[in-house]
C-alpha positions as CSV (number, residue, x, y, z in Angstrom):
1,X,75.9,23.9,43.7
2,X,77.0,27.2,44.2
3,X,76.5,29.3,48.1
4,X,75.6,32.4,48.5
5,X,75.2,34.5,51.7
6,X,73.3,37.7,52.3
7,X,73.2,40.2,54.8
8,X,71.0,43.4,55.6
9,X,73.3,45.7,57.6
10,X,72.2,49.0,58.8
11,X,74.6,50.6,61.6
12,X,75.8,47.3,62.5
13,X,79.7,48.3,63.2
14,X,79.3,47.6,66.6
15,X,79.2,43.6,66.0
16,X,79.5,43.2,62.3
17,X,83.1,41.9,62.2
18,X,82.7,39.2,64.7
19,X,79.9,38.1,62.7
20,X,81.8,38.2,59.3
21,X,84.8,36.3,61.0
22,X,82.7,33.4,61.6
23,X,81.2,33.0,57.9
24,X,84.6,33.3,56.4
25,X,86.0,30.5,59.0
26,X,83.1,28.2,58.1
27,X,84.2,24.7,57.2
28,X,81.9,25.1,54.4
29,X,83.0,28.3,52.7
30,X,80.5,30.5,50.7
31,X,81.0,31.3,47.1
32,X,80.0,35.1,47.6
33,X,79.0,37.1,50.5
34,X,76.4,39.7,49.3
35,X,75.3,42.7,51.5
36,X,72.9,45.1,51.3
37,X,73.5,48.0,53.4
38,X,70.5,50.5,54.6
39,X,72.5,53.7,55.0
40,X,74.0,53.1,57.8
41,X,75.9,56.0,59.3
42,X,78.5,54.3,61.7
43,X,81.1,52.6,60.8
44,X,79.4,50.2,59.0
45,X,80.9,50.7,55.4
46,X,84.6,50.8,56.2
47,X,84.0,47.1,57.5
48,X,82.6,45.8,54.4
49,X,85.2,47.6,52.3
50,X,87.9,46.3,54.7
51,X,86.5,42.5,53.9
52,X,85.8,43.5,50.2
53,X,89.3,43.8,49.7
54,X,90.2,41.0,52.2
55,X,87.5,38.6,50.8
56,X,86.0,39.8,47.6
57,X,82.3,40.7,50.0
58,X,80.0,42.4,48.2
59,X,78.2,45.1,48.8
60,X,76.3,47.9,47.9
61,X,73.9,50.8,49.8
62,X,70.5,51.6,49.4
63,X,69.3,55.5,48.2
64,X,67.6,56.1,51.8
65,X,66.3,53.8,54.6
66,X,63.8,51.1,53.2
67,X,63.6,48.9,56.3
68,X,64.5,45.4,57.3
69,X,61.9,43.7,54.8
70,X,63.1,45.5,51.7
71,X,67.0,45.7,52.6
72,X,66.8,41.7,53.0
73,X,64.9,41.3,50.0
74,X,67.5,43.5,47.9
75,X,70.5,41.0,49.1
76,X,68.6,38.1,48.0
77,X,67.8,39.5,44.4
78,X,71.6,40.3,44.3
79,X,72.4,36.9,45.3
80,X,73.9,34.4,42.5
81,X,74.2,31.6,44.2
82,X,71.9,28.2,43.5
83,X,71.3,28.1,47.5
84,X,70.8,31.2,49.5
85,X,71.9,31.6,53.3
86,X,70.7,34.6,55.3
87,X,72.5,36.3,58.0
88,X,71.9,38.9,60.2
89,X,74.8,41.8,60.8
90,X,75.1,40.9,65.0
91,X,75.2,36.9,65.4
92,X,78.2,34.3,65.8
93,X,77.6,31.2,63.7
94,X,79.3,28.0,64.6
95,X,81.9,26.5,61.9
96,X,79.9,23.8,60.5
97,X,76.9,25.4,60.0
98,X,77.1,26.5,56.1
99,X,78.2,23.0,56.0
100,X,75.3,21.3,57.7
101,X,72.7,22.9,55.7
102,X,74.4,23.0,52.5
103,X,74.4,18.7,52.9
104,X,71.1,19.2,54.0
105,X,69.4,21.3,51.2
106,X,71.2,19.2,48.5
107,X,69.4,16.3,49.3
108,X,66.2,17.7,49.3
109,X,64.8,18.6,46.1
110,X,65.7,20.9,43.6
111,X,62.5,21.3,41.7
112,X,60.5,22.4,44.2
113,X,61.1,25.6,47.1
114,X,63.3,23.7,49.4
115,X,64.5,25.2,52.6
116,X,66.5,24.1,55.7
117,X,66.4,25.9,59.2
118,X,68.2,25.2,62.4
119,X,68.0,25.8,66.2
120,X,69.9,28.2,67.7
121,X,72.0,29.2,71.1
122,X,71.8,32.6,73.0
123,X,74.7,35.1,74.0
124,X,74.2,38.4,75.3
125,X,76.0,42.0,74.3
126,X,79.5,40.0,76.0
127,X,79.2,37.0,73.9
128,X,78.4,35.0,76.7
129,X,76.1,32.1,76.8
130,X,72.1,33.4,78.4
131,X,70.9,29.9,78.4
132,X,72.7,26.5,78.1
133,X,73.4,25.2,74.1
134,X,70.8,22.5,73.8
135,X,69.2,20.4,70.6
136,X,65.7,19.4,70.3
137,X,63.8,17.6,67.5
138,X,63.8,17.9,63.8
139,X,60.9,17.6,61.5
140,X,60.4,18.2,58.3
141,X,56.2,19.0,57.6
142,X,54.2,22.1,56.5
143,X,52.4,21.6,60.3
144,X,55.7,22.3,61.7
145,X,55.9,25.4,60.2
146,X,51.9,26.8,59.9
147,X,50.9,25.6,63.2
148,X,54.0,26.1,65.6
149,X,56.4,28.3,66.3
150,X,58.4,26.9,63.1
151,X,61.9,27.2,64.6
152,X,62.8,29.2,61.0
153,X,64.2,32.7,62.4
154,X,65.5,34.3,59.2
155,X,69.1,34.3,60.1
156,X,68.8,30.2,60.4
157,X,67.5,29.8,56.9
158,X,69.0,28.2,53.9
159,X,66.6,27.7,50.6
160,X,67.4,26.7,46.7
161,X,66.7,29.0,44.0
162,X,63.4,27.8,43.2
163,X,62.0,29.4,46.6
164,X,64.1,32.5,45.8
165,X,62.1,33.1,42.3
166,X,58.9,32.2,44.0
167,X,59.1,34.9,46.9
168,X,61.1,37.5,45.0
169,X,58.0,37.5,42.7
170,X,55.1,37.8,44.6
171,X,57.4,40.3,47.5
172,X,57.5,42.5,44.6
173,X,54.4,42.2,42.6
174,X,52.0,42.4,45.8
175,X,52.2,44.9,48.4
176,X,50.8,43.2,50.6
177,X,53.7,40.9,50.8
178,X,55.9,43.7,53.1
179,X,52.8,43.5,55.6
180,X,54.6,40.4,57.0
181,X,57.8,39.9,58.3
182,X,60.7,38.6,54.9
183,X,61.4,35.3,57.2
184,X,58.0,34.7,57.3
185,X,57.4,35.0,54.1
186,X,59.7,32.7,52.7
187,X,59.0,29.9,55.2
188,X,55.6,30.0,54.8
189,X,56.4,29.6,51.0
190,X,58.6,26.7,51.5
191,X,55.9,25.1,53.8
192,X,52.6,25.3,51.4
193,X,54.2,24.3,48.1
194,X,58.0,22.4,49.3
195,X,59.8,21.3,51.5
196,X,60.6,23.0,55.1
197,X,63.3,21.0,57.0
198,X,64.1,22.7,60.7
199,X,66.9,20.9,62.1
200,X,66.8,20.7,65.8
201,X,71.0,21.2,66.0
202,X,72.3,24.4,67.4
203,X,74.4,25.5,64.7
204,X,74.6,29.5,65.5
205,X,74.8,31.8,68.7
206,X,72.2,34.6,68.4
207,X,72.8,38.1,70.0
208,X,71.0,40.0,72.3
209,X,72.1,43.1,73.0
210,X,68.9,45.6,73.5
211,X,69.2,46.9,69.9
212,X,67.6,43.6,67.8
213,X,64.7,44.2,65.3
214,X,63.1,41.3,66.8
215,X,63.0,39.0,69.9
216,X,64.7,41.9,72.5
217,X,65.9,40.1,75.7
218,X,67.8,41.5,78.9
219,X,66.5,44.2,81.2
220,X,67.3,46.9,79.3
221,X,65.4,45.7,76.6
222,X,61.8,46.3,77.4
223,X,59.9,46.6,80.6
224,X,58.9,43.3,82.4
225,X,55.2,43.8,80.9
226,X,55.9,44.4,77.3
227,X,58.8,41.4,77.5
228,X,55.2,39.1,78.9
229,X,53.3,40.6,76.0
230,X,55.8,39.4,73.6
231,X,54.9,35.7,74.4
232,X,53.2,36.1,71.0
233,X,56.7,36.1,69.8
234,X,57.1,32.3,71.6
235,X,53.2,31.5,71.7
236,X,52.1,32.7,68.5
237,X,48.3,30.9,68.5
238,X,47.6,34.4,69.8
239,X,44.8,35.8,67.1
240,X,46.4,39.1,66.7
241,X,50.1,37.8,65.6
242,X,50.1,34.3,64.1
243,X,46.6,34.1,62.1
244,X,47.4,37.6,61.0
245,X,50.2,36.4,59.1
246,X,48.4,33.1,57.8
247,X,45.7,35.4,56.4
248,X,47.9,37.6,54.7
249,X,49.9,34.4,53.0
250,X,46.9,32.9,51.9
251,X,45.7,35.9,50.5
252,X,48.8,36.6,48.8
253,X,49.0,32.6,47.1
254,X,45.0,31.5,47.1
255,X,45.3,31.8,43.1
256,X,48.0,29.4,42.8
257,X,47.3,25.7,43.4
258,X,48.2,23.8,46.8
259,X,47.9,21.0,48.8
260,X,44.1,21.1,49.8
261,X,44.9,19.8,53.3
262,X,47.3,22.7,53.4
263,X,44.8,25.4,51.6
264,X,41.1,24.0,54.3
265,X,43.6,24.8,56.8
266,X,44.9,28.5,55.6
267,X,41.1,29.1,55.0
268,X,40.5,28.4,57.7
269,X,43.4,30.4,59.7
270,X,41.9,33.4,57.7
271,X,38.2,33.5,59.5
272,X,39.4,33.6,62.5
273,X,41.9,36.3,62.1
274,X,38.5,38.0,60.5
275,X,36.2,37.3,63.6
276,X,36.1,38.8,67.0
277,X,38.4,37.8,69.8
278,X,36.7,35.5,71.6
279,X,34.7,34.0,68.7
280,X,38.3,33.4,67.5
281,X,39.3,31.6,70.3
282,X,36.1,29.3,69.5
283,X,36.8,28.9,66.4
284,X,40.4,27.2,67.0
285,X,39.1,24.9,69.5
286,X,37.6,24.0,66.8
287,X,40.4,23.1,63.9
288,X,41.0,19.6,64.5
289,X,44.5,20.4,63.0
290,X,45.4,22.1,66.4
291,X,47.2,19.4,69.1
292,X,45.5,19.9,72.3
293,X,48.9,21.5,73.9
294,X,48.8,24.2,71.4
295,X,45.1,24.3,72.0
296,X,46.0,24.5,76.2
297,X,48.2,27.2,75.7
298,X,46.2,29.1,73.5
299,X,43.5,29.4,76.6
300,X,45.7,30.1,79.2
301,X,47.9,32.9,77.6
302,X,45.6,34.5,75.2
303,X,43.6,36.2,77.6
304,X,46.5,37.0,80.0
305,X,48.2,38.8,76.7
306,X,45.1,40.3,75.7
307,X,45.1,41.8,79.4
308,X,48.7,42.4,79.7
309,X,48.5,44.6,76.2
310,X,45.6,46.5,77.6
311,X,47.7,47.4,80.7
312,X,50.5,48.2,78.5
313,X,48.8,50.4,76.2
314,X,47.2,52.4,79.2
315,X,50.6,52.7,80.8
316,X,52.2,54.4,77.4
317,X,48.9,56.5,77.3
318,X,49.5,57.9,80.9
């Protein structure tokens, strides 16, 4: 089976060779590196070139600025490879970690959207570690994925080319697909109609430097509020972010047949993104799918977050 990696850069110079040092030092090496650049105006493109001509990269820019969802979803439809690695422009992987999932995926099935995702360590602007390099617990079920934080950032994800056809086809056939975030996308795929293995090893350092599209850290980052607001990012049983997202999925695949455990409980995601806050908050104490720590969380953070937002949007407004 063939490897493929992909990469959205946009103005990325800053860290994008580090990055690209640790893929092509993998124990594991990929078959092509394919990136899809956003117009970046730094020194971006005289990188790739430079490992173009070093490594055969490829790459190729995009008429404009289409945003993270789009760029991402252009490297994977470029992509030749029968299993598909992302990467973001600004991380450090560890050497073994092409190699881990690549072992991974092939024994998981090849007729049906298959991906693998891993844990992952955290290194500031320096490179240096924020928080000790620990494991946790692997699992492999569609409740690991819909009713958790699903441990499946986008830059941890590996997935065959049956997942790639499924989400390249309905990303570009329904708008509505680029009202959710591409990572999402593609695990929830996996989840309601594969296999989603997450992989409790570390196998990558992710970087925060102040600049990240997603999950900003450090005190330059945002203020102390906003960062406590953002436990939607970590706590995502909040009504406005994860259920949001659920709905939109289901909407996008209720056509196509599921699991019906897996469709009662998308359904079911759906009415209370549709109903009022705290008749929302009813309505998952009711979902017998929920454990009761998810549950507990859900009623102490949601209405701190709910508060904290309010403050936050009066602060910007004054």
């Amino acid at each position: 089976m063939t490897l493929s990696v992909v990469i959205a850069t946009y103005n990325g110079a800053r860290f994008l060779r580090e990055q690209l040092d640790s893929i092509y030092a993998q124990t594991h090496l990929p078959d092509e590196v394919v990136v899809s650049d956003d117009g970046s105006t730094d020194g971006t493109l005289a990188i790739l070139e430079e490992y173009k001509q070093r490594y055969g990269l490829k790459y190729s820019v995009n008429e404009g600025t289409h945003g993270v969802n789009a760029n991402f979803f252009r490297a994977i439809s470029q992509s030749t490879g029968d299993y598909i690695q992302i990467c973001d422009q600004d991380d450090v992987w560890l050497a073994n970690k092409l190699q881990i999932h690549y072992d991974t995926l092939h024994q998981m099935s090849q007729d049906v959207p298959s991906l693998v995702s891993s844990w992952m360590g955290h290194i500031d602007a320096n490179g240096e570690l924020m928080v000790p390099l620990t494991a946790t617990s692997s699992t492999a079920d569609w409740r690991d994925t819909l009713m958790t934080t699903s441990r499946g950032q986008g830059c941890t994800m590996m997935f065959n080319s049956a997942l790639k056809d499924r989400v390249l086809e309905v990303y570009y056939s329904n708008p509505l697909a680029d009202t959710v975030c591409y990572d999402v996308l593609i695990g929830f795929t996996a989840a309601i109609f594969g296999v989603k293995n997450n992989l409790g090893t570390p196998l990558m350092l992710y970087r925060h430097h102040g600049g990240n599209v997603v999950d900003k850290w450090g005190p330059h980052s945002k203020p102390f509020w906003t960062k406590v607001v953002d436990m939607q990012t970590y706590y995502p049983f909040l009504q406005d972010y994860r259920f949001r997202e659920l709905s939109v999925v289901y909407d996008l695949y209720s056509s196509m047949q599921m699991p019906q455990d897996i469709r009662t409980y998308l359904q079911q995601a759906q009415l209370v993104h549709r109903s009022t806050y705290w008749k929302g908050l009813y309505l998952l104490l009711q979902m017998t799918e929920l454990t009761g720590g998810i549950k507990a969380k859900l009623l102490l953070l949601s209405p701190i977050a709910k508060t904290l937002k309010w403050i936050e949007q009066r602060w910007v407004n004054h």
